[in-house]
C-alpha positions as CSV (number, residue, x, y, z in Angstrom):
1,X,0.0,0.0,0.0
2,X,1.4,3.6,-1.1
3,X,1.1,5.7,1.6
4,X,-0.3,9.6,1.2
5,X,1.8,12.3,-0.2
6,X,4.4,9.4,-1.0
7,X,6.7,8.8,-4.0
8,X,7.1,5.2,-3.7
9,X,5.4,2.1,-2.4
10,X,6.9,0.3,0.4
11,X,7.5,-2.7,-1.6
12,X,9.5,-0.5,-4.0
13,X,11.3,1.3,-1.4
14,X,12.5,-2.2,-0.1
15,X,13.4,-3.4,-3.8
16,X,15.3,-0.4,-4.1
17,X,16.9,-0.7,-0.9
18,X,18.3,-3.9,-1.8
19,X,19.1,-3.4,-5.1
20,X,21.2,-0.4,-5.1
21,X,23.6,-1.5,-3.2
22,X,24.4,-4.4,-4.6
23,X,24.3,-2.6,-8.3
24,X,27.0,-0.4,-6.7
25,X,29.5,-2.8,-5.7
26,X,28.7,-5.0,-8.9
27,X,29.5,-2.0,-11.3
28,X,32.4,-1.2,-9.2
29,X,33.7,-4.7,-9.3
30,X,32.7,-5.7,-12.9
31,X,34.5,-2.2,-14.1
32,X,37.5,-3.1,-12.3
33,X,37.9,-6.8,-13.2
34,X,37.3,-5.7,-17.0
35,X,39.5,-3.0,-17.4
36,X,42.2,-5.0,-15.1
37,X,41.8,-8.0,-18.2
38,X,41.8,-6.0,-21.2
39,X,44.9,-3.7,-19.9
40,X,46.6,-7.6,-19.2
41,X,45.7,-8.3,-22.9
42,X,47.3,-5.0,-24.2
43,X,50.8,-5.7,-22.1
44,X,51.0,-8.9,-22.6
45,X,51.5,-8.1,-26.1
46,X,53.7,-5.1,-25.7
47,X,56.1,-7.6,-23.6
48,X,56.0,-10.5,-26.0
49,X,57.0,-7.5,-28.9
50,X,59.8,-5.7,-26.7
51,X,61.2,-9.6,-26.1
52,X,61.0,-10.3,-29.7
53,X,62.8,-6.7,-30.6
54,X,65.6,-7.4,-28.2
55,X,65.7,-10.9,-29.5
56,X,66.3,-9.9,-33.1
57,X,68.7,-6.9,-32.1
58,X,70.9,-9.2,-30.3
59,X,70.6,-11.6,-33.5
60,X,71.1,-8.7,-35.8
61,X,74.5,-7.5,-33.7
62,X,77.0,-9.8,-36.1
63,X,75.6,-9.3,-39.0
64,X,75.9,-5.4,-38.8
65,X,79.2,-5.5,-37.6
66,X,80.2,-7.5,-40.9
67,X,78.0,-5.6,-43.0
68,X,75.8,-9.0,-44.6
69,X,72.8,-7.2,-45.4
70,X,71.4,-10.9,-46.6
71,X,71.5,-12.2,-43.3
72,X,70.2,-9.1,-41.8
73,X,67.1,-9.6,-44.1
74,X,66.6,-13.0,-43.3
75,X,67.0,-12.4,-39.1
76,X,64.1,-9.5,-40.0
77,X,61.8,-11.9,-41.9
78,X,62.1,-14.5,-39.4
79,X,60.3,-11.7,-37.0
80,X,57.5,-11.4,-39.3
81,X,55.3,-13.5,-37.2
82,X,52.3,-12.8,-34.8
83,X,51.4,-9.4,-34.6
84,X,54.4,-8.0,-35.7
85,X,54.0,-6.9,-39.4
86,X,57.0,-4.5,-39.7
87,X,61.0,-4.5,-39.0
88,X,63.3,-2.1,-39.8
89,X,66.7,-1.6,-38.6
90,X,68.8,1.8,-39.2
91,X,72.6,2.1,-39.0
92,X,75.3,4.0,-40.1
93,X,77.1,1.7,-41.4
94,X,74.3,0.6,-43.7
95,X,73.9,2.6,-47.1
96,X,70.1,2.4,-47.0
97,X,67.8,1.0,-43.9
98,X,66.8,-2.3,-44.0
99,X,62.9,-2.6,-44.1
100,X,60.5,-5.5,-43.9
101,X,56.8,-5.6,-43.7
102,X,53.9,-7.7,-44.7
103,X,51.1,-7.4,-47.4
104,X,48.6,-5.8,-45.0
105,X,47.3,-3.2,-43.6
106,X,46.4,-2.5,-40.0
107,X,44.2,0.9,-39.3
108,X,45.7,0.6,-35.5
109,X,49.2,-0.4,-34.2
110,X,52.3,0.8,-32.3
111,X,56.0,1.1,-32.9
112,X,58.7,-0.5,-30.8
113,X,62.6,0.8,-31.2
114,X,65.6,-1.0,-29.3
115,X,69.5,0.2,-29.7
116,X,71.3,-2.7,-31.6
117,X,74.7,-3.0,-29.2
118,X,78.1,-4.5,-29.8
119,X,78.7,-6.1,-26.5
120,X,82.1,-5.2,-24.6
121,X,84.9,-7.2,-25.5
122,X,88.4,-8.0,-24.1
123,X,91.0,-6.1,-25.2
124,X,95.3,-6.1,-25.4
125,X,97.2,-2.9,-25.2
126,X,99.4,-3.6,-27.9
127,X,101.9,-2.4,-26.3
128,X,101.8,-2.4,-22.7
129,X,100.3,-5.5,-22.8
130,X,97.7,-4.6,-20.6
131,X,94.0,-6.0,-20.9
132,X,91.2,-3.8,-20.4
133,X,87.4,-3.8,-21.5
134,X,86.0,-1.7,-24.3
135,X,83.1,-0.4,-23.2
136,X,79.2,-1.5,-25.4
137,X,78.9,1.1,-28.7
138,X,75.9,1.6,-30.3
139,X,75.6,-0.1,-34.3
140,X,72.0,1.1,-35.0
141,X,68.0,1.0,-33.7
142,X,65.5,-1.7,-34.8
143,X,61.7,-0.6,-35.1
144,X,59.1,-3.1,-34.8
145,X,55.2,-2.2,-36.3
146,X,52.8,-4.2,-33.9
147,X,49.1,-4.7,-35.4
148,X,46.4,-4.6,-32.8
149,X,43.9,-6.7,-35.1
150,X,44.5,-9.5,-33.1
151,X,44.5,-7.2,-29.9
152,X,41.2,-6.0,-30.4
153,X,39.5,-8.9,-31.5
154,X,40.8,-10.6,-28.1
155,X,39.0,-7.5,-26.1
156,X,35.7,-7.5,-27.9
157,X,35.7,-11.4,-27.2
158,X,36.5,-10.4,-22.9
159,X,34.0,-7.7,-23.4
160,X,31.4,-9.6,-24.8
161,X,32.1,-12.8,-22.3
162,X,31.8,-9.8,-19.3
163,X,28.8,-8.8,-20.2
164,X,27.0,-11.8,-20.9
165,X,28.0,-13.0,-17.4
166,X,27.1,-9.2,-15.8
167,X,23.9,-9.2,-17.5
168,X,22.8,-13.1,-16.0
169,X,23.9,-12.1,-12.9
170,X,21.7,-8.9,-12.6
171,X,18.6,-10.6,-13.5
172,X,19.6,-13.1,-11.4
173,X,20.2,-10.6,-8.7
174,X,16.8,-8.6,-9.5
175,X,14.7,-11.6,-9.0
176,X,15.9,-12.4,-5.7
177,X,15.5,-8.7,-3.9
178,X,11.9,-8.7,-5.9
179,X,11.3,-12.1,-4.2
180,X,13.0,-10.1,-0.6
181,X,10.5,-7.4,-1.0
182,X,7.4,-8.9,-1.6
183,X,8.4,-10.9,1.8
184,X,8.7,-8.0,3.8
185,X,6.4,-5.2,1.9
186,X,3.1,-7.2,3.4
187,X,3.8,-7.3,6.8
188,X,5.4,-3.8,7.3
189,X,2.8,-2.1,4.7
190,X,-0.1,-3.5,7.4
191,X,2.2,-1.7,10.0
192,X,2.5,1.5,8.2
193,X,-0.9,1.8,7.7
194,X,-1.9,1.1,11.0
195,X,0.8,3.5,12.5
196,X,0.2,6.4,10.0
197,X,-3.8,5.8,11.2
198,X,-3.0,6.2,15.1
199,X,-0.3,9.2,14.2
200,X,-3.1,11.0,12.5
201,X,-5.2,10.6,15.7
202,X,-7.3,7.3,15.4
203,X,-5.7,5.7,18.5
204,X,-8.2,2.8,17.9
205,X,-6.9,1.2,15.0
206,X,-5.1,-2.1,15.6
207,X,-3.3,-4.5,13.1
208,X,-5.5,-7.6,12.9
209,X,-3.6,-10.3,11.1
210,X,-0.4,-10.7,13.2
211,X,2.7,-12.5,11.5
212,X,5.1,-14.7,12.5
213,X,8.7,-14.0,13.9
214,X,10.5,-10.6,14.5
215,X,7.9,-8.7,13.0
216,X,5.3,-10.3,14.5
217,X,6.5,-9.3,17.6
218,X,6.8,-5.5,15.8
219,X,2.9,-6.0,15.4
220,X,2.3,-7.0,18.8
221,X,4.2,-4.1,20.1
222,X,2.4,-1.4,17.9
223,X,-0.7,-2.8,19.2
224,X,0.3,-2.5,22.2
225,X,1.5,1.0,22.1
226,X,-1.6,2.0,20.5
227,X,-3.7,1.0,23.5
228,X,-1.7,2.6,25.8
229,X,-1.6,5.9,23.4
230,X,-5.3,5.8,23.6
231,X,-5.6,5.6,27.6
232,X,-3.0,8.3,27.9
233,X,-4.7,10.3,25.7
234,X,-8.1,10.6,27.5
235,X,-5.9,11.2,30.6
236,X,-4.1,13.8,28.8
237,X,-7.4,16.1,27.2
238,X,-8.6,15.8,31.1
239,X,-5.2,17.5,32.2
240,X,-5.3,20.3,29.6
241,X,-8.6,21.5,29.5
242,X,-7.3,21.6,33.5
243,X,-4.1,23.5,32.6
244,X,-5.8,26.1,29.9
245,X,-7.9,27.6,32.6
246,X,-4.6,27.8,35.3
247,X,-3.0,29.5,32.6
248,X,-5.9,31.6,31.6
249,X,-5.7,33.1,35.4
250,X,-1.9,33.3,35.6
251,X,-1.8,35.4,31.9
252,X,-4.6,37.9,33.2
253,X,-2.6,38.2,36.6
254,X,0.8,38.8,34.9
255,X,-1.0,41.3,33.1
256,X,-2.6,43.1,35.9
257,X,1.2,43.6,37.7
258,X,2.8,44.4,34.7
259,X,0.3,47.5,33.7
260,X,0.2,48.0,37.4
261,X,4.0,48.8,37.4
262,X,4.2,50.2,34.1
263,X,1.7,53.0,36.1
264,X,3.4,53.2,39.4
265,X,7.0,54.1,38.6
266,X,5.8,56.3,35.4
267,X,3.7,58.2,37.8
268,X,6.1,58.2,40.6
269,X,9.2,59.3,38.2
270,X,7.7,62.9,37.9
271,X,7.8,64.3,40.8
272,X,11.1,62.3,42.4
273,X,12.7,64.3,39.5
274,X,11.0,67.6,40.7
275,X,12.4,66.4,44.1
276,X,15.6,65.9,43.1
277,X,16.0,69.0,41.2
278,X,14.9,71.4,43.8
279,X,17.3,69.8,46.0
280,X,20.2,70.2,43.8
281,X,19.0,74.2,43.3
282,X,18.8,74.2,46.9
283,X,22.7,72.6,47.8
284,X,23.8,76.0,45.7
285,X,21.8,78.4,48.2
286,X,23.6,79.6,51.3
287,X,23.6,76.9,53.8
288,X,24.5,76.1,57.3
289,X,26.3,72.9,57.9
290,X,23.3,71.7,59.5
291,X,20.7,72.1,56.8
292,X,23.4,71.3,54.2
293,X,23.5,67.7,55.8
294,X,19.5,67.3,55.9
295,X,19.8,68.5,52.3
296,X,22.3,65.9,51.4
297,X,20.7,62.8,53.2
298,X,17.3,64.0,51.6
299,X,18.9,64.2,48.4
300,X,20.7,60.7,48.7
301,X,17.7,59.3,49.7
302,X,15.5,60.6,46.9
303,X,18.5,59.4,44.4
304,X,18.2,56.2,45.8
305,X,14.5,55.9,45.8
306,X,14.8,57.1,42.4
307,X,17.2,54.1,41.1
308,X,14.8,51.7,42.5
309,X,11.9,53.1,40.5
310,X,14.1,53.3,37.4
311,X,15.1,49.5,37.8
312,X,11.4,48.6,38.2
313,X,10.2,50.6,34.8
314,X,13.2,48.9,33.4
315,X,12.3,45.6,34.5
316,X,8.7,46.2,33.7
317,X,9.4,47.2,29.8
318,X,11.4,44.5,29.7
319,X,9.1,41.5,30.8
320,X,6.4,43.5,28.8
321,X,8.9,43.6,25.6
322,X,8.6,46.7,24.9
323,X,12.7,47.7,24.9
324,X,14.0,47.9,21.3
325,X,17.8,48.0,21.0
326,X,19.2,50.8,19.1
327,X,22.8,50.2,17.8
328,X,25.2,52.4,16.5
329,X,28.8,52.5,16.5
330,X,30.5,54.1,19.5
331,X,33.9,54.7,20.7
332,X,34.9,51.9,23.4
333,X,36.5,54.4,25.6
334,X,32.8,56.0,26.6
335,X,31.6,52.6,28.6
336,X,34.8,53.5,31.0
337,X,34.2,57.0,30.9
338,X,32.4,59.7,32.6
339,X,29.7,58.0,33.8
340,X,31.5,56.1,36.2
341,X,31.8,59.0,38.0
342,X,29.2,58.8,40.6
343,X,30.4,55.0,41.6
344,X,33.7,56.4,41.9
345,X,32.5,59.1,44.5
346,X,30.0,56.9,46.4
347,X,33.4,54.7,46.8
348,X,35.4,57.4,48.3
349,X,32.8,58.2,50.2
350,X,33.0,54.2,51.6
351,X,36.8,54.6,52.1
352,X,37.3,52.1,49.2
353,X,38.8,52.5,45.3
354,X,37.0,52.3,42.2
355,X,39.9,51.3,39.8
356,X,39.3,51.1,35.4
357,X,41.2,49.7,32.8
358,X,40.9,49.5,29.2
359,X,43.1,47.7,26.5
360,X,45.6,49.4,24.6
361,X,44.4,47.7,21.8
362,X,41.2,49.1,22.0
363,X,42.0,52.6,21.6
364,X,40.9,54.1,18.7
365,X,38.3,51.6,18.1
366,X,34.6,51.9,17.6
367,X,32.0,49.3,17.9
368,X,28.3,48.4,16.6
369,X,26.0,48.5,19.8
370,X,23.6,49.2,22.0
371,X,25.7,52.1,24.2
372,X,22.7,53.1,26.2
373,X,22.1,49.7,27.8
374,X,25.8,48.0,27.4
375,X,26.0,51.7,30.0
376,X,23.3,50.4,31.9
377,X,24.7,46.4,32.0
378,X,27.9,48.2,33.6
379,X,26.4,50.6,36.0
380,X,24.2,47.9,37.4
381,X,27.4,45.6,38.3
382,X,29.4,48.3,39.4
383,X,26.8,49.7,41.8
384,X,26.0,46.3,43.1
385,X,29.9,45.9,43.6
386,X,30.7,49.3,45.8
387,X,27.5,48.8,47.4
388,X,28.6,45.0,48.8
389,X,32.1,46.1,49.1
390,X,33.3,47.4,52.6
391,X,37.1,46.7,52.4
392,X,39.7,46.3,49.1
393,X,37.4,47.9,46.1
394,X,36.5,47.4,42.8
395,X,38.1,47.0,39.7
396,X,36.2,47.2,36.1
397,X,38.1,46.2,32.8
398,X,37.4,46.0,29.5
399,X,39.6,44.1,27.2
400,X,39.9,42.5,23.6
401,X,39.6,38.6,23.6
402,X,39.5,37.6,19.9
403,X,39.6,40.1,16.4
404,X,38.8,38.4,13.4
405,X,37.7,39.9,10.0
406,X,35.1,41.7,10.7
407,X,34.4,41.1,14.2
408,X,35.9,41.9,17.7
409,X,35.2,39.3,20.9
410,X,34.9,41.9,23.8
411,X,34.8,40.7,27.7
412,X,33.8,43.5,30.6
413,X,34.7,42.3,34.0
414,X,33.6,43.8,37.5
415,X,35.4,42.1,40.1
416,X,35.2,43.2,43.7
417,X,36.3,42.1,47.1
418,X,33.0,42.6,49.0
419,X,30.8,39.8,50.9
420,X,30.6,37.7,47.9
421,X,27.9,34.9,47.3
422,X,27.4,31.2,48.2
423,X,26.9,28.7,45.8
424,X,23.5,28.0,47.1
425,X,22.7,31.3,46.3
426,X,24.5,32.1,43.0
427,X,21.1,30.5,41.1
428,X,18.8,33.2,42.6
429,X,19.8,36.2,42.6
430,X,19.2,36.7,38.8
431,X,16.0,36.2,40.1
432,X,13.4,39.3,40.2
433,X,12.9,40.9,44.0
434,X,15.6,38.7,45.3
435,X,18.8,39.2,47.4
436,X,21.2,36.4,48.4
437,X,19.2,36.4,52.3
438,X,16.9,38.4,54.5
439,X,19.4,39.8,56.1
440,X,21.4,41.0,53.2
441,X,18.3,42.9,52.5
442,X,17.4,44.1,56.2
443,X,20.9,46.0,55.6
444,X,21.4,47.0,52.4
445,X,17.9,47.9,51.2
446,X,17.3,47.9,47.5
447,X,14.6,46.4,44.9
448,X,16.8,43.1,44.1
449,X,15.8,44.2,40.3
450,X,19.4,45.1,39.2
451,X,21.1,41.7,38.4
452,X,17.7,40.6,37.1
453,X,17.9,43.5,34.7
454,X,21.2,42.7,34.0
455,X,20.6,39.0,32.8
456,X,17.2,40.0,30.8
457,X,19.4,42.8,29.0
458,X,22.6,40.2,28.2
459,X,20.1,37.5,26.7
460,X,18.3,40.1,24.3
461,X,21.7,41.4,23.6
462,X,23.2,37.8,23.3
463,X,25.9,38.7,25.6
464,X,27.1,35.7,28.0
465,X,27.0,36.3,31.3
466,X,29.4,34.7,34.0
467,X,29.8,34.8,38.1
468,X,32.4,34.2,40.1
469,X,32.6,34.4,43.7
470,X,32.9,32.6,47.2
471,X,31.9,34.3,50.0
472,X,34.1,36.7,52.2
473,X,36.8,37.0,49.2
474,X,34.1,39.0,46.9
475,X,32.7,38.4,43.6
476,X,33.7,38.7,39.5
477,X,30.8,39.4,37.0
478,X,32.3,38.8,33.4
479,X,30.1,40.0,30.3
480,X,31.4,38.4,27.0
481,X,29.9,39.7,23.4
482,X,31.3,40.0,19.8
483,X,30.6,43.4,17.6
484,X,31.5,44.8,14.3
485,X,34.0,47.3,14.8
486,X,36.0,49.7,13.0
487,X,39.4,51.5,13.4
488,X,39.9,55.3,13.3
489,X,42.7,56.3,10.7
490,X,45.5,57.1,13.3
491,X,47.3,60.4,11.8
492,X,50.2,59.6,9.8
493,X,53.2,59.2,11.2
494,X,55.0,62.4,11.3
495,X,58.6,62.3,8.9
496,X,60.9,65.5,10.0
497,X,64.4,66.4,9.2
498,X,66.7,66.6,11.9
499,X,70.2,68.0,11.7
500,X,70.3,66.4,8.3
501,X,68.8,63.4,9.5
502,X,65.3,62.0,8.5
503,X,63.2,61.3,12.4
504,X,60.3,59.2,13.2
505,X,57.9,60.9,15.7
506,X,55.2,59.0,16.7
507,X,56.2,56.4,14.4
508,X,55.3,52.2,15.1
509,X,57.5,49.7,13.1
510,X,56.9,45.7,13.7
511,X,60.3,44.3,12.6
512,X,59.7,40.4,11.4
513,X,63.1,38.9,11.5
514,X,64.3,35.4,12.2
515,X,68.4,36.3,12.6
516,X,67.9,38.0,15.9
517,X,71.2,39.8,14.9
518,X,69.4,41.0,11.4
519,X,66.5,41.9,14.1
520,X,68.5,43.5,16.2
521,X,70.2,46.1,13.5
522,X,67.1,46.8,12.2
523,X,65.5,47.2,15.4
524,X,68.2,49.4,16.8
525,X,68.5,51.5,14.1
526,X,64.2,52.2,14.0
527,X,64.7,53.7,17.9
528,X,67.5,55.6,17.1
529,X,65.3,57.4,14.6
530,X,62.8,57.8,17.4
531,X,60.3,55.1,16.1
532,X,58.4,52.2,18.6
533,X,59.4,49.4,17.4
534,X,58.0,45.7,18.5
535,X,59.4,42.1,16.8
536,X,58.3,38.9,15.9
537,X,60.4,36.3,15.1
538,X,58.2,34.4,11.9
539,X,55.3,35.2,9.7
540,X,53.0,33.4,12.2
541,X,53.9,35.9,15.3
542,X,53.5,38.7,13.2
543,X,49.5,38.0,12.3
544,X,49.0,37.7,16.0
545,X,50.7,41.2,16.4
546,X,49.3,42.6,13.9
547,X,45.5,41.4,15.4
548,X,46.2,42.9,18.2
549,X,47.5,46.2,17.4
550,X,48.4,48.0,14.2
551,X,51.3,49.9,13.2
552,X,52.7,52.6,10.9
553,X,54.9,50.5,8.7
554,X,56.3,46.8,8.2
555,X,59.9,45.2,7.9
556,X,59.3,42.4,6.2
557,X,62.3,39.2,6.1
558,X,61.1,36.7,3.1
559,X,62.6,33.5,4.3
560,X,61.2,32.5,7.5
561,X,60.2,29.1,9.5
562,X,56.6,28.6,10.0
563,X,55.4,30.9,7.9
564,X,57.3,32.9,5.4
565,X,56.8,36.2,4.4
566,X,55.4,36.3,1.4
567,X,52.2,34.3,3.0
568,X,52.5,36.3,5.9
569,X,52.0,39.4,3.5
570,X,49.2,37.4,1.7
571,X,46.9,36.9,5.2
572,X,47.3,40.6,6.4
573,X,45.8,42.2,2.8
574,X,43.4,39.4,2.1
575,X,42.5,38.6,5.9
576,X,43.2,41.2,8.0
577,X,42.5,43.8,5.4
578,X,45.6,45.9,6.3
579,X,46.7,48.3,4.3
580,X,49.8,49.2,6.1
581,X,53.6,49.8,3.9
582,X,55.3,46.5,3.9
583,X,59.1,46.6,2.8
584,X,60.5,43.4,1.8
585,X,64.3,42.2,3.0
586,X,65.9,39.5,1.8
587,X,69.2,38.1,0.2
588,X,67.6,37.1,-2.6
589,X,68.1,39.7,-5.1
590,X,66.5,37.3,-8.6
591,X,64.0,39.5,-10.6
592,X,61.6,36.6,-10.2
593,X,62.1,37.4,-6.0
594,X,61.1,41.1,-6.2
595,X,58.1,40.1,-8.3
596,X,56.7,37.1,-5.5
597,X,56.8,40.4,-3.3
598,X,55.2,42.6,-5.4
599,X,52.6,40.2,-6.7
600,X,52.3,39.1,-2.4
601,X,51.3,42.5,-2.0
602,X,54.8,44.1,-0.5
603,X,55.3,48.1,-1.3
604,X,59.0,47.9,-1.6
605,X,62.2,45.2,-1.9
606,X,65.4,46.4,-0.2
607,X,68.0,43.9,-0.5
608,X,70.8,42.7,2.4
609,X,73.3,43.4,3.7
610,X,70.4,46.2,4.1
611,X,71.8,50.6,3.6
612,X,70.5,51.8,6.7
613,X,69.7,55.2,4.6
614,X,68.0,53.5,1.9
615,X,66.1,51.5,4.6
616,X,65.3,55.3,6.7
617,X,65.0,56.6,2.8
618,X,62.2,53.6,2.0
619,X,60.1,54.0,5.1
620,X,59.7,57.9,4.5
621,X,58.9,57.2,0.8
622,X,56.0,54.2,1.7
623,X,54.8,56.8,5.0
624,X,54.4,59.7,2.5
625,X,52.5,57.8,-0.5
626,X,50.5,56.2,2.4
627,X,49.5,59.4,3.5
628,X,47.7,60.3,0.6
């Protein structure tokens, strides 16, 4: 039985299933066997010629050393047998070659050609009497035509034999998978129908005639399954009609709180800001020490009260979906910037230090992002770490894990040594309106919405989010992400003229030099002319510096281990998309040399032993057309 919206029966699927295979390996096998006997056929008969050449050219060695062309002839005609239908023999010594051939013609056929040798001989020095042995010379070349008449008649006779023996065993092979599949199509079409029945929801349908064996027990087993599908079933419709109205209740409830927030903390944000503002008009009015500290614990409060009811709008547009992310590129110095400010007070103000660091290798860099709420991610960890931090402090970094083509891998650490968290707790306080224990909030107050916030905002953003921490050593909050990014055109390195003397201000060179003495000069002679200069030692150290950091100009050596640098050249343009000067050294001064570099994508070839003012004369050429 077919069954609906199929191509095949089962039967045929089963046919076809036990056919292919073995049509597969048969082709495979009956290919190989026939091409193995019909290339046997063709060098069987090359051998049996090149024996028969070097037969006649050893006969033939006499007679053309004593010039009987008669005998010649008659050795040639004796080869005139089998498949050979031509001899010739050429020689110097002979006025005209020496051919023989038969009266026929063969459309197909291939040449032979030996040396005819005068074996060495044993020879007297006249004179000295000595003995010595003249070495083998050359007397001529014998050809021999080979017909392939009988060649080919031989291969159409394997041929036809193979295929009379292929095609038997085919049918052969046909009628016993057909026989296979009939078999086994009955039994298991019953089963298909049956199971196709219950999967479209008739859990009553049962296979009625049971067969013998393995699939017998398969029948017994689907039977089985049905009834049990059929019982569960019932049980299950009970359950959901059960579970539809729960969640009918829950959804309306979840509703209620969320527009219920949504309306609190909009309505409560107006007039905390009026608050807060007449407070901070009111800190620039004269004063007495007195009323200036009521004005500053009412305005810490109403700060305070204020972050809560800007974490709950924030958790409440969140929950309710209604945050889009806005991304634009950004320079990665502004998440360490100014508005780190305030933590860094409220620290001081605790007797413990806010510390920030940023990669080198970031400067100058801008990424594609969210700014406002990677800001917020940041502020939310850092206020959570002063405000559980009583001794050490706080440190937040930002560094570059990975670059690749287009893409940076970023991570944003706050580690701090404050009262850190329990593994028992480490689960839960992602969770909304918690804190690690009663007591934690009896004494440090707040909505337990920030790290909630936090972990909503990093899965929108796809940003993973890892804790570290024990408890009385402090915690580590690590935020990883990757971003498009692109670099800021640093200014060009500035070329002046120094007491006759080109100088490099602000210049960066990367030196890549395998002879650490060759490094060393060139090295050297870059800081002398006021230039930073940093090494690698192969073509493969110099893509990792180069990922990390760029610089004004490149020193290229040509012949290195690992990678040379003509593929080093290669990856920066094609992979890392640098367009940075790259001067070539080497000792290899071919034409062929200078053009690998070129065509590598190198700017200039300076050969060694390297002119240290055609090397200081290069680098201002290459900074000046890079300039423009």
């Amino acid at each position: 039985m077919r069954p609906a919206g199929s191509g095949r029966s089962l039967f045929q699927q089963i046919l076809l299933a036990s056919l292919g295979p073995m049509l597969v390996l048969f082709i495979a096998l009956f290919s190989y066997s026939l091409a193995a006997r019909l290339n046997d056929a063709q060098h069987n008969q090359l051998d049996l010629s090149r024996r028969i050449a070097e037969n006649v050219a050893a006969l033939a060695e006499l007679p053309l050393i004593s010039g009987n062309r008669q005998q010649l002839e008659d050795i040639l005609k004796s080869a005139l047998r089998g498949d050979i239908i031509a001899v010739r023999i050429y020689s110097d010594s002979l006025e005209q070659p020496i051919s023989i051939s038969r009266e026929e013609i063969s459309t197909s056929g291939s040449t032979i050609s030996t040396d005819i040798t005068q074996r060495s001989i044993l020879l007297q020095d006249s004179i000295t009497g000595e003995r010595f042995t003249a070495a083998p010379t050359i007397l001529g070349r014998l050809e021999l035509d080979i017909s392939n008449a009988r060649l080919n008649a031989l291969q159409q006779r394997i041929i036809s034999v193979s295929s009379g023996i292929g095609s038997l065993a085919i049918i052969i092979g046909i009628f016993v998978a057909w026989l296979l599949g009939r078999h086994l199509s009955r039994p298991l079409s019953e089963v298909q129908h049956v199971t196709q029945r219950i999967a479209s929801g008739d859990h009553s349908s049962r296979i009625q005639q049971v067969a013998r064996g393995e699939l017998g027990e398969l029948q017994r087993h689907i039977n089985d399954m049905a009834a049990s599908i059929e019982a569960q079933q019932r049980a299950l419709n009970a359950h959901v009609a059960e579970l539809e109205e729960a969640k009918g209740r829950a959804e309306a409830a979840n509703l209620a709180k969320s527009q219920f927030l949504a309306t609190m903390t909009h309505e409560l944000r107006t007039p905390m800001n009026g608050a807060l503002g007449m407070l901070q008009l009111l800190t620039n009015s004269p004063l007495s020490d007195e009323q200036m500290n009521y004005v500053n614990i009412a305005k810490s409060s109403s700060e305070h009260l204020l972050n809560i009811v800007n974490d709950i709008l924030d958790f409440s547009r969140i929950e309710s979906g209604e945050i889009q992310l806005e991304e634009r590129y950004f320079a990665t110095e502004s998440l360490l910037g100014e508005i780190l400010q305030p933590l860094n007070l409220e620290a001081q103000n605790k007797g413990i230090y806010l510390k920030t660091t940023i990669d080198p290798q970031l400067q100058g860099l801008h990424i594609l992002g969210d700014e406002t709420r990677l800001r917020q991610l940041l502020l939310n960890l850092g206020a959570n770490a002063v405000k559980f931090t009583h001794q050490g402090g706080v440190e937040i970094g930002l560094k570059q894990r990975q670059r690749h083509d287009d893409k940076i891998e970023l991570e944003l650490s706050v580690a701090d040594t404050g009262i850190g968290i329990s593994d028992e707790q480490k689960p839960k306080i992602f969770n909304s309106f918690h804190q690690a224990d009663s007591s934690t909030v009896r004494r440090y107050g707040g909505s337990g919405l920030g790290l909630a916030i936090v972990k909503r905002l990093c899965e929108q953003m796809d940003i993973q989010l890892e804790l570290d921490s024990q408890p009385g050593k402090g915690s580590r909050f690590t935020l990883r992400w990757q971003s498009p990014y692109h670099a800021l055109r640093r200014p060009a390195a500035q070329v002046s003229v120094e007491q006759g003397q080109l100088c490099f201000a602000d210049l960066s060179a990367l030196v890549v030099e395998d002879n650490p003495i060759n490094q060393l000069l060139v090295t050297r002679s870059l800081q002398q002319w006021g230039a930073e200069v940093l090494t690698a030692d192969n073509g493969v150290e110099a893509i990792q510096v180069l990922e990390k950091r760029s610089v004004d100009v490149i020193i290229m050596d040509l012949q290195m281990p690992l990678m040379d640098g003509f593929e080093a050249t290669l990856q920066l343009r094609r992979r890392l998309h640098l367009t940075t000067p790259v001067i070539a050294l080497s000792a290899n001064t071919e034409p062929e040399n200078q053009r690998r570099c070129l065509n590598a994508g190198m700017n200039a070839f300076l050969s060694k032993p390297v002119s240290l003012q055609k090397l200081q004369q290069s680098i201002a050429e290459q900074l000046t057309a890079h300039a423009k």
